[in-house]
C-alpha angles and dihedrals in degrees: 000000000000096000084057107051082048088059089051087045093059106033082056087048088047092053098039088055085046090058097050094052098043082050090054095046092055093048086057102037093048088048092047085054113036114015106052128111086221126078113244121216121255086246107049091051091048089050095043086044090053095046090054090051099049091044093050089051089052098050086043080061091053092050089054090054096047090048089049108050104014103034101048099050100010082181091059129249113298107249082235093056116046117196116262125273102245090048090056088043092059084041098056090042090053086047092054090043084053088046096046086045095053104044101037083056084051099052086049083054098044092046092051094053083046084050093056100041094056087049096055095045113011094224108152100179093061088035089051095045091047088040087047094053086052091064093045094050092042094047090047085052100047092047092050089055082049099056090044092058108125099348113156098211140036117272112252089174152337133078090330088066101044091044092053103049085036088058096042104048087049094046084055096050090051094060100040087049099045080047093056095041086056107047087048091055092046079048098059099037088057093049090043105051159069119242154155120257089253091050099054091041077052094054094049089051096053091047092054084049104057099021085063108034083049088057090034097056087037095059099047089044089054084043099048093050080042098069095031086063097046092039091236109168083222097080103094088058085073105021090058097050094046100092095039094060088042086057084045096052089055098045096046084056091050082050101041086055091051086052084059093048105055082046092069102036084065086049103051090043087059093048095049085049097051093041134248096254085058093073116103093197134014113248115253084199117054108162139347114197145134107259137120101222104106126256117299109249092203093109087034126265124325136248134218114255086249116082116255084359117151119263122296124216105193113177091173111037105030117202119177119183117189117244085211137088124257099257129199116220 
């Protein structure tokens, strides 16, 4: 009886500590939408809009969890006495529409971080293998959900099991190695060029981010397999905050990037104010945002961070160096 009401206590705390993060990922992302003095891209709305909605299905999911095993009996079910079959059938189904929710929000993560980092060095080979680890963890995931469908007991064994550690140590690689991808590519660019004071303090933002939300998310995900394998009651206090902080990681890049906006539009509004013959140099750095519209060619085309490396298009994080001297007027 104890163990039991453990389980329920956790399951409520897991549940509790769910609902605050998903509160707080609707302030920001209505706020991100809808109550912001800069235009978002279509994209980026559609993206945010889809996240929401697959999040909400998957804490509706929680809350389904929580009504069917803690509400009903809140003491927890006498040994003697099993629930029922139907009620652990509507349990197991919540619990694969949870799994399908997560890691499908973690796949949309992990692609978005692919997706920058292609666009900041145009290497196809590392971008195909990372690409390539989120379809295995996410088949592994998906298949995993498809083998729990209406099961009536928890699984002790069997494929359920492997597919599932198999798909969340791999899950947890993907993201530890698109973090570290990244944070060596903001290091060298860093290293490599030219650039303002507010663009380098932005680079160093962006590195702690991802750098610590990959090894964040990582780490719950390892946690969380951790304790489903050794049958440990604290689990849901990791499992259902997984797709909430991967939500969060995309939408504190997209912030992150309108941060760097509104920086340069400062910027340039000094400038134009100063005029333009009042510059003693041209800047190598002129904006570093989150959009899709290709790099401006008003200071020329732009190079690779690399010397003599080959032409970067980069539709999210937009460098643009001058072909020109510095010049004194």
């Amino acid at each position: 009886m104890a163990g039991v009401n453990v389980a329920n206590a956790y399951l409520l705390l897991g549940s509790w500590l769910s609902s605050l993060l998903f509160s707080l990922e609707v302030v920001l992302i209505v706020q991100y939408l809808f109550f912001s003095d800069k235009v978002r891209p279509r994209w980026h709305k559609l993206g945010m809009s889809l996240l929401l909605a697959i999040d909400t299905i998957g804490t509706s999911s929680i809350f389904a969890q929580v009504y069917v095993i803690v509400i009903p009996s809140p003491c927890g079910f006498i040994p003697s006495s099993p629930p029922p079959r139907s009620m652990m059938t509507t349990y197991t189904n919540s619990v694969v529409v949870n799994i399908v929710a997560t890691f499908t929000i973690a796949s949309m993560e992990q692609s978005f971080l692919c997706y920058v980092y292609y666009n900041l060095t145009r290497r196809r080979f590392i971008t195909g293998f990372l690409a390539l680890c989120i379809l295995v963890h996410a088949g592994f995931s998906y298949a995993s959900a498809g083998l729990l469908v209406g099961q009536r007991s928890a699984p002790t064994g069997g494929p359920i099991i492997w597919t599932t550690k198999v798909g969340a140590i791999s899950c947890a690689v993907t993201d530890i190695l698109i973090s570290a991808t990244l944070v060596h590519t903001f290091i060298r660019l860093e290293q490599t060029s030219a650039m303002r004071n507010s663009t380098h303090s932005l680079l160093r933002r962006l590195m702690l981010l991802i750098s610590t939300s990959g090894i964040l998310v990582a780490s719950i995900t390892l946690v969380a397999m951790f304790l489903v394998l050794k049958s440990n009651p604290a689990y849901p206090l990791f499992f259902f905050c997984q797709s909430r902080l991967y939500v969060l990681t995309i939408l504190a890049n997209f912030l992150v990037g309108n941060a760097s906006v509104r920086a340069q539009q400062e910027t340039s509004s000094l400038d134009l104010t100063a005029g333009s013959r009042s510059l003693a140099t041209r800047p190598a750095v002129t904006h570093v945002l989150f959009q899709t519209p290709t790099i401006s060619t008003l200071h020329g085309r732009h190079h690779a961070a690399e010397e003599n490396g080959p032409d970067v298009d980069m539709h999210v994080l937009s460098f643009t160096q001058s072909k020109d001297p510095p010049q004194e007027r």
